[in-house]
LOLUMLUM-996376 format. One record per residue (C-alpha): residue in one letter; x, y, z. Coordinates in steps of 0.25 Angstrom, whole numbers, plus 5000, padded with zeros to 4 digits. Example, Ala and Ser with C-alpha at 12.3 -4.5 7.8 and 13.67 -1.06 7.14 Angstrom:
BEGIN
<node type="a" px="5049" py="4982" pz="5031"/>
<node type="s" px="5055" py="4996" pz="5029"/>
This chain:
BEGIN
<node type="x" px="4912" py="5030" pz="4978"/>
<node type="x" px="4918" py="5024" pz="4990"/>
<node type="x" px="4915" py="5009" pz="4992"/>
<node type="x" px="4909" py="5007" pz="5008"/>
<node type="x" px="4913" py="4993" pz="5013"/>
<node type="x" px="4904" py="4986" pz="5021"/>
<node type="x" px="4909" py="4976" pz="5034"/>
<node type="x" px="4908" py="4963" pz="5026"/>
<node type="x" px="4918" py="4970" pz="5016"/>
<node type="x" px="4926" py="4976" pz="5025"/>
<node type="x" px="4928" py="4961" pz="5030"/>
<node type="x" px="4932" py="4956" pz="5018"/>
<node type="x" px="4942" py="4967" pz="5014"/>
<node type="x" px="4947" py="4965" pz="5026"/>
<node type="x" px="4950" py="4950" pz="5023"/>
<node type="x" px="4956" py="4953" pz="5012"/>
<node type="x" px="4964" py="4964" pz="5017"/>
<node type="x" px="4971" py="4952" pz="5027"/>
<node type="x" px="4972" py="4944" pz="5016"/>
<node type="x" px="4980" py="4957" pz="5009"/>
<node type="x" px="4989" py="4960" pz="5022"/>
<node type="x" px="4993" py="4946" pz="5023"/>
<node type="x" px="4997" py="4944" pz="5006"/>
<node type="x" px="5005" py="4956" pz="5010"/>
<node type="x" px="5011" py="4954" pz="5022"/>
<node type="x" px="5017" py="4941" pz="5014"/>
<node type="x" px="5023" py="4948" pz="5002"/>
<node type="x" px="5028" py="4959" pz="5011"/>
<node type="x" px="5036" py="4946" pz="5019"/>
<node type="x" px="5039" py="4942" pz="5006"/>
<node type="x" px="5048" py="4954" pz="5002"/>
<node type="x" px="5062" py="4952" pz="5001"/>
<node type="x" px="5076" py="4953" pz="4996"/>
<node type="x" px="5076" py="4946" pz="4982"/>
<node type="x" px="5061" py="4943" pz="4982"/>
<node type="x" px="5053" py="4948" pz="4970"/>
<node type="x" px="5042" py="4958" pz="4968"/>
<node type="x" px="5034" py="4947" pz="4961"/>
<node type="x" px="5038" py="4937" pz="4971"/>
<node type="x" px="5029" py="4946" pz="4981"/>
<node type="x" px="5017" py="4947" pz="4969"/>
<node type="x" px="5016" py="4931" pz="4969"/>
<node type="x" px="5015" py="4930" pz="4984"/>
<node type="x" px="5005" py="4939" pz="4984"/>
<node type="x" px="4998" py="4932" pz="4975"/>
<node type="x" px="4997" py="4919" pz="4980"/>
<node type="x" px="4995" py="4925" pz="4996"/>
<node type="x" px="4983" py="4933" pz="4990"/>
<node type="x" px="4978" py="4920" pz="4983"/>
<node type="x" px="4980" py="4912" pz="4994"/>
<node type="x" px="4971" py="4921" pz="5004"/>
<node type="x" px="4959" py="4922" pz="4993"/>
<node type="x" px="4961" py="4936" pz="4987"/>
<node type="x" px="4966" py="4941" pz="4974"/>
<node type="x" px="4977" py="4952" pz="4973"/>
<node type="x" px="4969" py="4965" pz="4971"/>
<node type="x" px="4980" py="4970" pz="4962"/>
<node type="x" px="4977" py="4960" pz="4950"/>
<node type="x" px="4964" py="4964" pz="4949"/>
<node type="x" px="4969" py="4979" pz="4945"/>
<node type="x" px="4967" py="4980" pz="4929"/>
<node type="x" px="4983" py="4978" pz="4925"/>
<node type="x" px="4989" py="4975" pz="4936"/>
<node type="x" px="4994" py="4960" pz="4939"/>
<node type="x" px="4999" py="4959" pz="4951"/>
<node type="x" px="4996" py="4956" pz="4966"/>
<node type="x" px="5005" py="4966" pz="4973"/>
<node type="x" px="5009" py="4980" pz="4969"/>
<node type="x" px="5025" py="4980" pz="4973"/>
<node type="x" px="5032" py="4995" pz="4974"/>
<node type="x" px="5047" py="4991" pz="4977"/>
<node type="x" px="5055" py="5005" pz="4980"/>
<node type="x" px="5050" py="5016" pz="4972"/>
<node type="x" px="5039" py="5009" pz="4969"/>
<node type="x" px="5027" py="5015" pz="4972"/>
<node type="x" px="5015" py="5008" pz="4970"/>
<node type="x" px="5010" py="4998" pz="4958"/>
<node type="x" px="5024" py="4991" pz="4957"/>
<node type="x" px="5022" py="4978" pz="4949"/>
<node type="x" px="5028" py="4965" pz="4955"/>
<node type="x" px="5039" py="4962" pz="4947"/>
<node type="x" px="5054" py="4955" pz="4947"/>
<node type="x" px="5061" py="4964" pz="4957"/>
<node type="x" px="5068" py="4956" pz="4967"/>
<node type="x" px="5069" py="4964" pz="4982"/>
<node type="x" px="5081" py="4969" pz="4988"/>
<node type="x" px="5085" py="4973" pz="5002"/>
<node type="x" px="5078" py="4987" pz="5006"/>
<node type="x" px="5068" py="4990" pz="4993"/>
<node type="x" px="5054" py="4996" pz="4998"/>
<node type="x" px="5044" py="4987" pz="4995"/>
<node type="x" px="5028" py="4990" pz="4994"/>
<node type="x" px="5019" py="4980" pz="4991"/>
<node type="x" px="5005" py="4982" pz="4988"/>
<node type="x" px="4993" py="4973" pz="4988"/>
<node type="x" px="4979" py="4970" pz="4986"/>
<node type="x" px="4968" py="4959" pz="4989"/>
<node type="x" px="4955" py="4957" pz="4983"/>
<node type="x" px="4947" py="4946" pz="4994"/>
<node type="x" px="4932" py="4945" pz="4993"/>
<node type="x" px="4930" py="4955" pz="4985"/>
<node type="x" px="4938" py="4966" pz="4989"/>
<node type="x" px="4951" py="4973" pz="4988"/>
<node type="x" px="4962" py="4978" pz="4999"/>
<node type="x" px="4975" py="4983" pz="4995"/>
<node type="x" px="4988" py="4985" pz="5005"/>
<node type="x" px="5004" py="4988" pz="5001"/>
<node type="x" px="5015" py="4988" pz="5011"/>
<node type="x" px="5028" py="4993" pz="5009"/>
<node type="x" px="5040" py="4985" pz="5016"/>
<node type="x" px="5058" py="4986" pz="5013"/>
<node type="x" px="5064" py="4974" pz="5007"/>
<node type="x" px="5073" py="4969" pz="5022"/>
<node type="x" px="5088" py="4965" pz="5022"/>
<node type="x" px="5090" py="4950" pz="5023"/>
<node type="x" px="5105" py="4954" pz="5031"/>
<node type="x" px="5105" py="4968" pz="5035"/>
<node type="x" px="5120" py="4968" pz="5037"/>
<node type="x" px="5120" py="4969" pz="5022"/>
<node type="x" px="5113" py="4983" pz="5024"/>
<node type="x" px="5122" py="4996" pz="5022"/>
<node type="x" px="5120" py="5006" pz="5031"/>
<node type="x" px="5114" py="5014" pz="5019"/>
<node type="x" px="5104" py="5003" pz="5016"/>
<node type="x" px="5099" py="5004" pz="5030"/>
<node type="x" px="5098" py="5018" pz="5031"/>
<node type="x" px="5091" py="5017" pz="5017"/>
<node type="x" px="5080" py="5006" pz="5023"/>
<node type="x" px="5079" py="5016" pz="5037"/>
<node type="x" px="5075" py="5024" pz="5027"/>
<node type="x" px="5064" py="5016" pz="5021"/>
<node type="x" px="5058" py="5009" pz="5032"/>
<node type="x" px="5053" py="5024" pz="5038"/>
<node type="x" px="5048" py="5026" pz="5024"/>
<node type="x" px="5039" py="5016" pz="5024"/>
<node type="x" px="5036" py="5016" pz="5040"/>
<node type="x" px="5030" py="5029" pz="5039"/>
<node type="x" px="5021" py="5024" pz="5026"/>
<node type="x" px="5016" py="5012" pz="5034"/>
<node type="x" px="5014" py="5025" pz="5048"/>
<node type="x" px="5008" py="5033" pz="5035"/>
<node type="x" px="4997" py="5022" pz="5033"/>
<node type="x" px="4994" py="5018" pz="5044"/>
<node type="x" px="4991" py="5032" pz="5049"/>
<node type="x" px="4983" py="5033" pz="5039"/>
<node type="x" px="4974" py="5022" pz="5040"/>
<node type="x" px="4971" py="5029" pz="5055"/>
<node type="x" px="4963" py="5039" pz="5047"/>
<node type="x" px="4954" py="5029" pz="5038"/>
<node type="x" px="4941" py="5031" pz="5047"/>
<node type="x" px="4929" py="5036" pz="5045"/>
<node type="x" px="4926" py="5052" pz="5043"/>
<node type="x" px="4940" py="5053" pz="5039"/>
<node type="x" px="4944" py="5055" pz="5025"/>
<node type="x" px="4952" py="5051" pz="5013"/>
<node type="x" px="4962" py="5065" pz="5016"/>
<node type="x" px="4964" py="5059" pz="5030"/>
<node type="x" px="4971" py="5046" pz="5026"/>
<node type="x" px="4979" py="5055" pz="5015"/>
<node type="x" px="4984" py="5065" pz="5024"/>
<node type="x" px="4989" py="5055" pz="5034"/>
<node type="x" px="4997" py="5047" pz="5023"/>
<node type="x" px="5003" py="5060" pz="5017"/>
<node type="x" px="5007" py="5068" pz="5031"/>
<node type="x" px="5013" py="5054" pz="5037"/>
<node type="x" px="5021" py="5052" pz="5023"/>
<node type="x" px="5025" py="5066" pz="5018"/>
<node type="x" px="5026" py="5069" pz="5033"/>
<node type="x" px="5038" py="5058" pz="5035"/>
<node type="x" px="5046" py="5064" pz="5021"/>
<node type="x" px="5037" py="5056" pz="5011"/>
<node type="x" px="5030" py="5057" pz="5000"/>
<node type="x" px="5015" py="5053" pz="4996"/>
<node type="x" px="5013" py="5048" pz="4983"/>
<node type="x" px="5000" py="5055" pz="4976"/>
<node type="x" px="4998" py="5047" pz="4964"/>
<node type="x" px="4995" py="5034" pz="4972"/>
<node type="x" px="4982" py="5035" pz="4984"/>
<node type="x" px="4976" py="5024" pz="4991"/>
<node type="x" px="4961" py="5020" pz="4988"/>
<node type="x" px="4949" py="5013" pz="4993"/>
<node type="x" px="4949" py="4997" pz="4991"/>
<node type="x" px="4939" py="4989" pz="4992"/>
<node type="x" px="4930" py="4980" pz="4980"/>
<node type="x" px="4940" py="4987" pz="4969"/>
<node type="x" px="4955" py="4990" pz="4973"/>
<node type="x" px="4953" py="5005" pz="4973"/>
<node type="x" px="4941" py="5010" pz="4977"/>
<node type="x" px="4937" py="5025" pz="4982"/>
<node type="x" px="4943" py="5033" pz="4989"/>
<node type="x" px="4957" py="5035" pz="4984"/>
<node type="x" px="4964" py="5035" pz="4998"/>
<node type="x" px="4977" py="5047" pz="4996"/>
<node type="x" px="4990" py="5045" pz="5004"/>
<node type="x" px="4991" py="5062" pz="5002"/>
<node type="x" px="4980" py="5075" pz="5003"/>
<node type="x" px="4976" py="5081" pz="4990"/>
<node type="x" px="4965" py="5088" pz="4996"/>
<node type="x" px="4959" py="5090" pz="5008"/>
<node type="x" px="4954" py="5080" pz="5019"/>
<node type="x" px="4940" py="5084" pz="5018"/>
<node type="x" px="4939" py="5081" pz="5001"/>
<node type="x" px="4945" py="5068" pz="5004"/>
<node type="x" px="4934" py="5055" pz="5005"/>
<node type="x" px="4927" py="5052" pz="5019"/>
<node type="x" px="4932" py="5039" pz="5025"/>
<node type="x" px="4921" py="5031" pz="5029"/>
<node type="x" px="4917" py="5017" pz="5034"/>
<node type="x" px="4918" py="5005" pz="5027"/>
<node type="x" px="4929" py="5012" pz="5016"/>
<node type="x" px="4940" py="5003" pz="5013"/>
<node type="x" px="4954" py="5013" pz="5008"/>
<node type="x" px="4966" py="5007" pz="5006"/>
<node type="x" px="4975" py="5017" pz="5012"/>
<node type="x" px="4990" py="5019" pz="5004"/>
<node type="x" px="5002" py="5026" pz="5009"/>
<node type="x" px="5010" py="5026" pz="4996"/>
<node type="x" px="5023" py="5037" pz="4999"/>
<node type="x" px="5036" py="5038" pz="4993"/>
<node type="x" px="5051" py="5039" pz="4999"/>
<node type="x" px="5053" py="5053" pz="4991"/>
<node type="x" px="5044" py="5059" pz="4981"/>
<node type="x" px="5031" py="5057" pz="4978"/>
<node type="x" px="5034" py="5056" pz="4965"/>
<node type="x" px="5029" py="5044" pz="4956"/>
<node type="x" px="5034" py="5038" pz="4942"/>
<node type="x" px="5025" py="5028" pz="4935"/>
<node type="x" px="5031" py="5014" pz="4929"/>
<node type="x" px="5029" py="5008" pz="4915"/>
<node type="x" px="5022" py="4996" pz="4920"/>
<node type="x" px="5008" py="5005" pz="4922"/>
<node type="x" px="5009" py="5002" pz="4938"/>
<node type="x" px="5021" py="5005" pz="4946"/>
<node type="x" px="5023" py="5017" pz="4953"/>
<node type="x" px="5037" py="5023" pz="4958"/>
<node type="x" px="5041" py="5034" pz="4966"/>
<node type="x" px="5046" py="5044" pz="4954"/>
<node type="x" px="5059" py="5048" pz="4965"/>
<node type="x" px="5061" py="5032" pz="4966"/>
<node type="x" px="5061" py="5034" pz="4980"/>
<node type="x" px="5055" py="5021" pz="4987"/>
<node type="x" px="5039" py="5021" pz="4992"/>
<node type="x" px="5030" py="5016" pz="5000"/>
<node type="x" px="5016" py="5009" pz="4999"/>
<node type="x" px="5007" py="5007" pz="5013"/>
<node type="x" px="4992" py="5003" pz="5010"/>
<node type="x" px="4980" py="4996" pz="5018"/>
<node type="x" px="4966" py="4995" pz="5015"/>
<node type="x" px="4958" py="5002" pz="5027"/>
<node type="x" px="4944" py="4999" pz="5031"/>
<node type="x" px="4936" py="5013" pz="5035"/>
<node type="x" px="4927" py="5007" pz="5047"/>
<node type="x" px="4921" py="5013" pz="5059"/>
<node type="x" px="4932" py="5008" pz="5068"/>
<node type="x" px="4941" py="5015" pz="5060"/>
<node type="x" px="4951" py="5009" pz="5050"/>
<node type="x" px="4952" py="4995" pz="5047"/>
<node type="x" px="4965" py="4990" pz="5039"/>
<node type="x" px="4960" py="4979" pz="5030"/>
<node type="x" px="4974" py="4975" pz="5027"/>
<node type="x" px="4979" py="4968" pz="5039"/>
């Protein structure tokens, strides 16, 4: 069954969300050339504590960790560890908050910027050219479609919109991994796909008061994935880089209402 959130949850998940965006927007400033993953995972840490929240990720059975951190071909799932960042690796970073009861989830995906870019070769610049059109189309991906998270649409509408702006721009959806509704639990009902599997019509009805959390999770080449050894990370099985955009969205009668800004 698919929770319905009333106004004064809406509130509070929206608080939480800008306590999210703001934890995030400081590990993404955060990110640079000889900085660690596990550098990021303790400024998470303490920016979430200090705001009141708890990293929603912790309280997954297993998992330890604040941030999810998919460097390169990573995926999604990467656990923080010693790697050290260098000039041009794709960086996603995923991230939860858990505030007065309830849960919102968000990941961005940023490149790793030159200190001198005179030390660039023309290779390497054509290379990050490259990369920055990757992920400006996942960010044009998500936010299209958050447009169709109204009510009276459906599930299929916010999938088909991911699946036709990425496959349409050369790249590939990953199929394993799907968005999902968020709320008192991490992941609540209704998965929320970034691709069709069936029609529009079989996909569930959007309505008021539904909180999804919308991903655009895409891959450089294929959509190909390979499992790692520590029960969590992903990678693309090509190891092509990807890409990792997500929001939690509010269904409301004014139409979509990103809780994570």
């Amino acid at each position: 069954m698919v929770p319905i959130k009333s106004s004064q949850d809406l509130k509070k998940m929206q608080e939480g969300g800008k306590i999210l965006a703001a934890v995030l927007s400081t590990v993404l400033e955060n990110i640079k050339p000889g900085v660690s993953e596990k550098d990021l995972e303790e400024i998470a840490v303490s920016e979430i504590k200090k705001a009141g929240g708890a990293p929603s990720f912790k309280m997954v059975p297993g998992y330890k960790h604040a941030l999810c951190i998919s460097t390169n071909d990573v995926i999604v799932h990467g656990i923080p560890g010693n790697y050290k960042f260098k000039e041009g690796d794709v960086v996603g970073i995923d991230c939860g908050v858990f505030y007065k009861g309830f849960h919102t989830d968000m990941s961005d995906s940023i490149i790793v910027r030159a200190i001198d870019v005179r030390t660039q070769t023309i290779d390497f610049r054509l290379k990050q050219q490259e990369n920055d059109l990757f992920l400006d189309t996942g960010i044009k991906a998500l936010e299209e479609a958050i447009k169709e998270a109204k009510i009276g649409n459906r599930v299929g509408n916010i999938s088909k919109k991911i699946q036709s702006f990425i496959e349409g721009a050369g790249y590939s959806v990953v199929k394993v991994l799907v968005g999902h509704g968020v709320g008192k639990e991490l992941h609540e009902e209704p998965e929320i796909p970034g691709f069709l599997d069936k029609t529009i019509d079989r996909t569930p009805v959007l309505k008021e008061g539904m909180t999804i959390a919308i991903e655009v999770i895409y891959n450089k080449g294929k959509s190909g994935v390979e499992y790692g050894d520590d029960g969590w990370t992903i990678r693309t099985q090509d190891h092509q880089i990807s890409g990792l955009f997500e929001r939690t969205v509010a269904i409301t009668k004014n139409g979509p209402l990103i809780l994570t800004n």
